[in-house]
C-alpha positions in Angstrom: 0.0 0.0 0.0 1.7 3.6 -1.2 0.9 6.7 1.1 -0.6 9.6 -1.2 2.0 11.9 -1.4 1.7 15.5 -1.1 4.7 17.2 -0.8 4.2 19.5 -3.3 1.0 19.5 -4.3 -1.7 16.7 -5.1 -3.0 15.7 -8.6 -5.2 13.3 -9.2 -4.0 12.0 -12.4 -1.0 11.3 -10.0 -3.3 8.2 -8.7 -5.8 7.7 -11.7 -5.4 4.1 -11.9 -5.8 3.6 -7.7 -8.9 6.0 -7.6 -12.6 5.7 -9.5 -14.1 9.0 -9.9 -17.4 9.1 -8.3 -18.3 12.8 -8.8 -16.9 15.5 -10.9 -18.9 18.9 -10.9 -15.8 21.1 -12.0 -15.0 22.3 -8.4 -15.4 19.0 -6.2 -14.2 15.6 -7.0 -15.3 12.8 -4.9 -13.0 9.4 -5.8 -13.0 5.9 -4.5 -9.7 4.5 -3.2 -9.7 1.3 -5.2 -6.0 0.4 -4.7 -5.9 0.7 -0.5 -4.1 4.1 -0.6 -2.8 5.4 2.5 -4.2 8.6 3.6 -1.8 11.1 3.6 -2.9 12.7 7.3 -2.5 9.1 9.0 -1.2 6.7 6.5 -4.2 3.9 6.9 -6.5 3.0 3.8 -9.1 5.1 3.6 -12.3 4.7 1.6 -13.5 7.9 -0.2 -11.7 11.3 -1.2 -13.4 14.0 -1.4 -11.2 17.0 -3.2 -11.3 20.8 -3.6 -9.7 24.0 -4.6 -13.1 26.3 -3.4 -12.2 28.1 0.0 -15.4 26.5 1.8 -17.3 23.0 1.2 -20.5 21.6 3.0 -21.1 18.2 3.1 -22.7 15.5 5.0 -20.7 12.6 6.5 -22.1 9.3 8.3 -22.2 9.7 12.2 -19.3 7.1 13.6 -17.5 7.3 10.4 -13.9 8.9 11.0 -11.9 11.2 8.3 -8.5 12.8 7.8 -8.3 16.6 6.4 -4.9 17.2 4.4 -4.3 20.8 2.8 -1.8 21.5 -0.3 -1.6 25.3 -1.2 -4.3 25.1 -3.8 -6.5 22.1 -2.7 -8.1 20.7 0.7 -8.5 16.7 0.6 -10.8 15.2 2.9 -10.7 11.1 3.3 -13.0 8.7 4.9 -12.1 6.1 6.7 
């Protein structure tokens, strides 16, 4: 299992073949972690990413579900785990 790096920045075309896109409205991406990518907060598998460059996001998550925050200069990742 690789850790997502991102020391310098995060692309997702980085990880393409480790991640199914779920939802893509132009500002947020929502992936699946297909490939047991460590999260790059804590380093243990996570299930969803949820990524933005937008200063604020809303979003629901499940109660008793823990998640991981990770900021690059342009882009705020959130897993689930």
């Amino acid at each position: 299992m690789g850790r997502i790096d991102i020391t310098g920045g995060f692309s997702i075309h980085d990880y393409r073949a480790k991640l199914k896109l779920l939802h893509d409205d132009g500002e947020t991406r929502t992936l699946e972690n297909r490939a047991e990518l460590g999260c790059p907060a804590c380093g243990r598998a996570f299930d969803r990413l949820f990524v933005t460059e937008d200063a604020t996001a809303s979003f629901d998550t499940p109660p008793e579900r823990p998640f991981c925050l990770a900021r690059t200069e342009a882009k705020l990742l959130l897993m689930t785990h």
